[in-house]
C-alpha positions as CSV (number, residue, x, y, z in Angstrom):
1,X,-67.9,60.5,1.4
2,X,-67.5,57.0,-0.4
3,X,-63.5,57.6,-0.7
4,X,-63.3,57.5,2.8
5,X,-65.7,54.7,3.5
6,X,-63.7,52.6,0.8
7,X,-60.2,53.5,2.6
8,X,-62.3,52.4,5.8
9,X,-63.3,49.8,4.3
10,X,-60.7,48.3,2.8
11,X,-59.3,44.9,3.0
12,X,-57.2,46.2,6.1
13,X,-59.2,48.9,7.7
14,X,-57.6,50.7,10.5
15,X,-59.4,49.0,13.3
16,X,-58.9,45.7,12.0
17,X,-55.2,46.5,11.1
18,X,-54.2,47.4,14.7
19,X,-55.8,44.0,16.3
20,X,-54.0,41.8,13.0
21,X,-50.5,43.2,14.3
22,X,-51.7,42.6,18.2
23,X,-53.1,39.1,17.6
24,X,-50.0,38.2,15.0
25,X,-47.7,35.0,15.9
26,X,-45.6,36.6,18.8
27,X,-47.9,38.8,21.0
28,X,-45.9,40.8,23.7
29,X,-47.2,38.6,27.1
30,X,-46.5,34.9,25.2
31,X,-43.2,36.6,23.9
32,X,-42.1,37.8,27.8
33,X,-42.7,34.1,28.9
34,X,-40.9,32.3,26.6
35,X,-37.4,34.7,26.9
36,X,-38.4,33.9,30.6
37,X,-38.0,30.0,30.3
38,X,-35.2,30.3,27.9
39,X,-33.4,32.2,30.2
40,X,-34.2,29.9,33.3
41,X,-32.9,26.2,31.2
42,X,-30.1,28.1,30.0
43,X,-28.8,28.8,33.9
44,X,-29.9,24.9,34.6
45,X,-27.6,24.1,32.0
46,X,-25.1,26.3,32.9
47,X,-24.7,25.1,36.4
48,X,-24.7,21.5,35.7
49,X,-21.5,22.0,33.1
50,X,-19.8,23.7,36.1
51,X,-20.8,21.3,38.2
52,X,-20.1,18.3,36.1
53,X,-16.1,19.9,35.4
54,X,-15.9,20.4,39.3
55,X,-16.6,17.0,39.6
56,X,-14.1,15.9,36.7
57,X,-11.5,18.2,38.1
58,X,-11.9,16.0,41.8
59,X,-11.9,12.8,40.4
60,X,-8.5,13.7,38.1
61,X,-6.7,15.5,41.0
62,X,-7.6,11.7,43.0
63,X,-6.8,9.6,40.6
64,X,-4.2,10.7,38.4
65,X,-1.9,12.3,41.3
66,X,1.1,11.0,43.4
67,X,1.9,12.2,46.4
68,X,5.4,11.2,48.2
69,X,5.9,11.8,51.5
70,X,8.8,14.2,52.8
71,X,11.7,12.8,54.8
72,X,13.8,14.9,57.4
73,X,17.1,13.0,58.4
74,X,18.3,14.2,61.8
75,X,21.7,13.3,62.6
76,X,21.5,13.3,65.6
77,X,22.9,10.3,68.2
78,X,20.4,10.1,71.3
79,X,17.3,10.5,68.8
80,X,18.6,7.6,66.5
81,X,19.2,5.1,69.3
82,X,16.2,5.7,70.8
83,X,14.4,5.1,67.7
84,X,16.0,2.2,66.7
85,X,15.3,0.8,70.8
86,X,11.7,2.0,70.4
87,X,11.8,-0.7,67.2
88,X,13.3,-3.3,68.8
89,X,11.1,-3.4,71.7
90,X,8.0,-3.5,69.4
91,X,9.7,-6.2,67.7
92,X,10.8,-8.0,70.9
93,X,6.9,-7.8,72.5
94,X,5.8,-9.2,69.2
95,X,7.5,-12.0,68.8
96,X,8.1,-13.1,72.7
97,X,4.7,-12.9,73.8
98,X,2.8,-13.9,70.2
99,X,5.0,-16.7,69.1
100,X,7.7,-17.7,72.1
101,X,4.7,-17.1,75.1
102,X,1.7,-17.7,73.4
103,X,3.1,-20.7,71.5
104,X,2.0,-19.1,68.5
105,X,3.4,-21.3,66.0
106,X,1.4,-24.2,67.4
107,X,-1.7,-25.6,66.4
108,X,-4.2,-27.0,69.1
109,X,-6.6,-29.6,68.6
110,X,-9.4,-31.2,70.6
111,X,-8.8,-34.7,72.4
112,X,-10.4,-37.7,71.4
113,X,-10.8,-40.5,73.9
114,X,-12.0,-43.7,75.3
115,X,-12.9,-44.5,79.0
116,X,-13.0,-48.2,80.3
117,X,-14.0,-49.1,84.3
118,X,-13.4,-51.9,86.7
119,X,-14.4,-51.9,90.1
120,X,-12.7,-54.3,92.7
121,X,-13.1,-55.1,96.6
122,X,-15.2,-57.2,98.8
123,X,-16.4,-56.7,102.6
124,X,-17.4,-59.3,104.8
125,X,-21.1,-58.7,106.2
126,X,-22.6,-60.4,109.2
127,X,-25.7,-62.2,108.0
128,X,-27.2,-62.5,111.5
129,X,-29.8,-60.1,112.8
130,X,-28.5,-56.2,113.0
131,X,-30.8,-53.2,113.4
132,X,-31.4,-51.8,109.9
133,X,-32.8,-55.5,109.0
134,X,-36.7,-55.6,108.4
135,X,-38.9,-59.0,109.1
136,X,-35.6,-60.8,109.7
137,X,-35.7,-62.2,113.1
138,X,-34.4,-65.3,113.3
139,X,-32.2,-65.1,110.8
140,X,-28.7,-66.2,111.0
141,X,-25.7,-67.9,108.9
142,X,-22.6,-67.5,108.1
143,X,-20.4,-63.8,106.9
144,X,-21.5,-62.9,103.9
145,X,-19.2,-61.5,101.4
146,X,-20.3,-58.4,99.8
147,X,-18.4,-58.4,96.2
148,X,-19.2,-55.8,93.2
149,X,-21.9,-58.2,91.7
150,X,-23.8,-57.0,95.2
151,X,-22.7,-53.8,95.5
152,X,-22.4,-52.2,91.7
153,X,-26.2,-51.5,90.5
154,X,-26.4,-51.6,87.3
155,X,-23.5,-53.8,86.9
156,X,-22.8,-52.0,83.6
157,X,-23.0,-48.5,82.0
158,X,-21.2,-45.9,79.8
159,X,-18.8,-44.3,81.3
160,X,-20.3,-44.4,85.0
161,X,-20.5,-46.8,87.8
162,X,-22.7,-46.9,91.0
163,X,-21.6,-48.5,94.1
164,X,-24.7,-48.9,97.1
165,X,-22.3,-47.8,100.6
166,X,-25.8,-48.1,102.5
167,X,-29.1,-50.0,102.5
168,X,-32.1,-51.0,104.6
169,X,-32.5,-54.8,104.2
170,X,-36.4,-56.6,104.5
171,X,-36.2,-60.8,104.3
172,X,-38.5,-63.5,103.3
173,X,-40.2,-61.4,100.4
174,X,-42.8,-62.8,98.5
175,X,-44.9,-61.4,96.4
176,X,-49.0,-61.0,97.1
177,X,-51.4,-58.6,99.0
178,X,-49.9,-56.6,102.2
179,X,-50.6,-53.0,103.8
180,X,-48.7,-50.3,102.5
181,X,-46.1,-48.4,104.4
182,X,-48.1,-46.1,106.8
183,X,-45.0,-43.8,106.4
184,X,-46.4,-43.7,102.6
185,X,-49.9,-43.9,102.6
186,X,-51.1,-43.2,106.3
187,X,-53.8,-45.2,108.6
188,X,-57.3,-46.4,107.1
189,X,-60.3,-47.0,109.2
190,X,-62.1,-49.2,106.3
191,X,-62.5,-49.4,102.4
192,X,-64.0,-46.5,101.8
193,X,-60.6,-44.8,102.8
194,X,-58.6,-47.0,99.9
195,X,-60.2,-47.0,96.9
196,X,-59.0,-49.3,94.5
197,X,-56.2,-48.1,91.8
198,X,-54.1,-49.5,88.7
199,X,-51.7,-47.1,89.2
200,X,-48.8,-47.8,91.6
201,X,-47.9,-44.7,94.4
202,X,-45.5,-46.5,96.1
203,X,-45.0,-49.9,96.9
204,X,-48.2,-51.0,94.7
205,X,-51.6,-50.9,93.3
206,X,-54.2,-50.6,95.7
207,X,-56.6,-53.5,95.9
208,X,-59.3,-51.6,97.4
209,X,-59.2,-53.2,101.2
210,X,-58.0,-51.9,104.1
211,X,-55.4,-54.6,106.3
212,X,-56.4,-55.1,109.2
213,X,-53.2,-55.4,111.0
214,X,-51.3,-52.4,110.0
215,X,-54.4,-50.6,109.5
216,X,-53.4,-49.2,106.1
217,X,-54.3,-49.7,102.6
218,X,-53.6,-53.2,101.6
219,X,-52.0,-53.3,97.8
220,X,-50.4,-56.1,95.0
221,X,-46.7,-55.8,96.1
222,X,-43.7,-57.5,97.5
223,X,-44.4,-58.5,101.1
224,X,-43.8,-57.4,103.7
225,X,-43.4,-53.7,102.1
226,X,-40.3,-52.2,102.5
227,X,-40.5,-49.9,105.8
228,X,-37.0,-48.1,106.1
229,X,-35.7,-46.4,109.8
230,X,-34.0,-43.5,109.2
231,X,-32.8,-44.2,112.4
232,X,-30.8,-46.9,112.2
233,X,-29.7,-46.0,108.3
234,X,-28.5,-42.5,109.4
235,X,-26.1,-43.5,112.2
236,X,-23.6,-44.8,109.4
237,X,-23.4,-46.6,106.2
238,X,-23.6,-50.5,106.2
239,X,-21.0,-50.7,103.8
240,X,-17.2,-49.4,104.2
241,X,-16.7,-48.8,100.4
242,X,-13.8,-45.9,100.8
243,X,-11.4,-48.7,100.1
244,X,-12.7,-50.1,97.5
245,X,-10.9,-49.3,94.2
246,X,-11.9,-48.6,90.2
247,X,-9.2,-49.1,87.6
248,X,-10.1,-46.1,84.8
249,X,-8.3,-47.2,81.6
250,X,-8.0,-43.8,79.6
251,X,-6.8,-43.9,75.7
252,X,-6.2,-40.2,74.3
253,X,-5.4,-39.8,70.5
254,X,-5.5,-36.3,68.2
255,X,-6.9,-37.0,64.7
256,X,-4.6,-35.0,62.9
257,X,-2.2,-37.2,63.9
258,X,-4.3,-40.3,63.4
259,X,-2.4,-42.9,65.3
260,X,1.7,-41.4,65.1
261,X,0.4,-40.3,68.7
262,X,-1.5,-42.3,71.0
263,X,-1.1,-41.7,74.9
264,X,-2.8,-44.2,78.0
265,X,-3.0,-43.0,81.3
266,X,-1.1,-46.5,82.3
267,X,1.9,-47.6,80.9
268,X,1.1,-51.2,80.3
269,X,-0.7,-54.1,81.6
270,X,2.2,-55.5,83.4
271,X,2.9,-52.1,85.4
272,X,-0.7,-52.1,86.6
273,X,-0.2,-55.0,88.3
274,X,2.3,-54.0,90.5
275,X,1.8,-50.0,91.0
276,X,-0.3,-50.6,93.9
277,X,-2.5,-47.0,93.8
278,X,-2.6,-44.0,92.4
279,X,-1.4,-40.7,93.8
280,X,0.3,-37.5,93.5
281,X,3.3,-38.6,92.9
282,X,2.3,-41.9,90.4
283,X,-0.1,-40.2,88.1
284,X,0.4,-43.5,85.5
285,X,-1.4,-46.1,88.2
286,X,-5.1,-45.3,87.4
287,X,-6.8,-47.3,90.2
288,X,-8.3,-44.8,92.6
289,X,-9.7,-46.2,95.8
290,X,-13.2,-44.0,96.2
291,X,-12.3,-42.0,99.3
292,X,-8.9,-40.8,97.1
293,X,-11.2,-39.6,94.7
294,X,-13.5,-37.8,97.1
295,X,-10.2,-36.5,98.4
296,X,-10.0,-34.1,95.3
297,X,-12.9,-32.4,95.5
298,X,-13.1,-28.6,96.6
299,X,-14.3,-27.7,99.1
300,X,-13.2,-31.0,101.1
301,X,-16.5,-33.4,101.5
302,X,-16.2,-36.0,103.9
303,X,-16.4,-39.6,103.2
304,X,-18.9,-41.1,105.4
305,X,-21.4,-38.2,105.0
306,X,-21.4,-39.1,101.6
307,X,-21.9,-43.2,102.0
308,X,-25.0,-42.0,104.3
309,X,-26.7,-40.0,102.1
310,X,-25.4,-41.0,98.6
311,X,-24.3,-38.3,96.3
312,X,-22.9,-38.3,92.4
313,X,-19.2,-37.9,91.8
314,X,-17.4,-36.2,88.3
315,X,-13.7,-37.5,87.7
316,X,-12.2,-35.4,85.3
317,X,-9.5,-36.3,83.4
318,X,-7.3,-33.8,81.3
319,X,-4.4,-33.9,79.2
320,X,-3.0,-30.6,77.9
321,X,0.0,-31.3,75.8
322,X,2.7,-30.0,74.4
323,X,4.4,-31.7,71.9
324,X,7.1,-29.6,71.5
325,X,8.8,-31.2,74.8
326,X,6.9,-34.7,74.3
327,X,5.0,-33.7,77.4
328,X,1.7,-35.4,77.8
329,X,0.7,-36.2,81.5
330,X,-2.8,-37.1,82.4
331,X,-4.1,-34.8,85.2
332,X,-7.5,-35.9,87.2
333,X,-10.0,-33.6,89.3
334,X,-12.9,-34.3,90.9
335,X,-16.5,-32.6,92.1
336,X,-19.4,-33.2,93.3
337,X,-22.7,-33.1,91.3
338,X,-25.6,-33.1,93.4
339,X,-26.9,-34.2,96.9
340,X,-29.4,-37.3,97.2
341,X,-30.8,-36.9,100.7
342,X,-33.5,-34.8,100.4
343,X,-34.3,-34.4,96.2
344,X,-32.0,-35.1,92.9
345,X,-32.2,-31.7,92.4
346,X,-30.3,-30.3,94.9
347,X,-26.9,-29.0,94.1
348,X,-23.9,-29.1,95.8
């Protein structure tokens, strides 16, 4: 009975034996995971070697190839001169409409220029009483002569001129307390309908009375106040300005060229003053009577509408050269900008 306890019992005993080799450094489910995961990086790796030498193998064939293309003559007549026609044509197009039509061998450059006007021309007015005349009866003379230090208001400014071709004329203005245009202001029936202001609405500031006489707002203006008839101003325009003339003195230069080519719409002084007017035909005599200028503008406007109700003018003036055939020619155009007669705004 002790023999077998002590083989039992021994440093290994059978029990103890079997669970040493079970619980050794490997057991079976830890040993079936790690074959597992060896298995699974060695197909990672495995796939991106083949992937890295497909990659490898693209990139040589690319770059380290030469590829020449493979010719076919055809001797053949008809095929051959249509080809060569096909390239002459291309070759033709090319160079007629790029370089010979589109001037493509020329450089374009912007125009630089200066603008100088003089206005000329005089009309003899009849001082003596006439319809569109306000608190002038009475008034008589001799003519008048209406020059441009009348008729240009301002008498000065860039590129632009103004000349009056109707008016509405009040005499024997003096400056003091009057009633305001009823036209403007309307009818009062006592103060209490014109309360005093600093601010001027029309003709004035209101002083805070109402005139007894025109039975409007009295105000601190230039009396009598202006009261215009459209009546009279509309049947025509006080002042026949279509003859009168502007001489437009035009100097065009390109900066590339600095001063090697300077053109003037004039040829010299001494040729201005004996060209007489421009026109079609004598495009170098700058001085343009006004109704010439109105002439050019599309769609036709007519003169005297114009001097009735004002309106603003653009003369245009282009010079498209080529100096290739030493051809520089100034040509002009006109339009009209906007109407006056009813509001500034209104275009035409």
């Amino acid at each position: 009975g002790s023999t077998d306890r002590s083989i039992t019992d021994s440093g290994h005993p059978k029990g103890s034996t079997d669970r040493s080799i079970t619980d050794s450094g490997h057991p079976k489910g830890s040993t079936d995971r790690s074959i597992t995961l060896r298995r699974a990086a060695k197909n990672v790796m495995t796939t991106f070697r083949v992937k890295c030498e497909w990659a490898w193998t693209a990139f040589s064939a690319a770059a380290f190839e030469y590829d020449t293309p493979k010719v076919v003559h055809i001797q053949n007549k008809f095929i051959g001169v249509l080809y060569r026609l096909f390239q002459l044509f291309i070759i033709g197009g090319m160079v007629g409409y790029n370089i010979v039509y589109m001037k493509g061998y020329q450089d374009m450059e912007s125009v630089l220029g200066t603008v100088s006007l003089k206005t000329k021309g005089a009309m003899l007015y009849n001082n003596s009483y006439q319809p569109f005349m306000q608190n002038c009866n009475g008034t008589s003379g001799s003519p008048q002569v209406f020059d441009p230090a009348d008729y240009i208001i301002p008498p000065q400014e860039p590129s632009t001129f103004f000349v009056m071709t109707n008016m509405w004329i009040t005499c024997n203005q003096t400056y003091g307390r009057c009633g305001e245009d009823p036209n403007i202001a309307g009818t009062c029936s006592g103060p209490s309908s014109c309360p005093q202001s600093s601010t001027v609405k029309a003709n004035g500031p209101r002083t805070g009375a109402c005139d007894t006489n025109t039975r409007t707002c009295e105000v601190h203006a230039w009396c009598p106040t202006e009261k215009e008839n459209r009546t009279y101003t509309d049947l025509a325009p006080k002042i026949n300005a279509g003859d009168f003339t502007v001489l437009i003195k035009n100097t065009a230069r390109f900066p590339r060229l600095n001063s090697k080519y300077l053109k003037k719409n004039y040829f010299n002084n001494t040729y201005l003053s004996s060209c007489g007017r421009w026109s079609p035909s004598n495009t170098y005599c700058p001085i343009f009577r006004l109704k010439d200028i109105v002439a050019m503008i599309e769609p036709p406007q007519n003169f005297t509408v114009m001097s009735i109700e004002g309106a603003e003018v653009a003369l245009t003036i282009t010079w498209n050269c080529n100096l290739d055939k030493d051809s520089c020619d100034p040509q002009y155009s006109a339009r009209r900008l906007c109407c006056v007669a009813a509001s500034m705004d209104v275009l035409c």
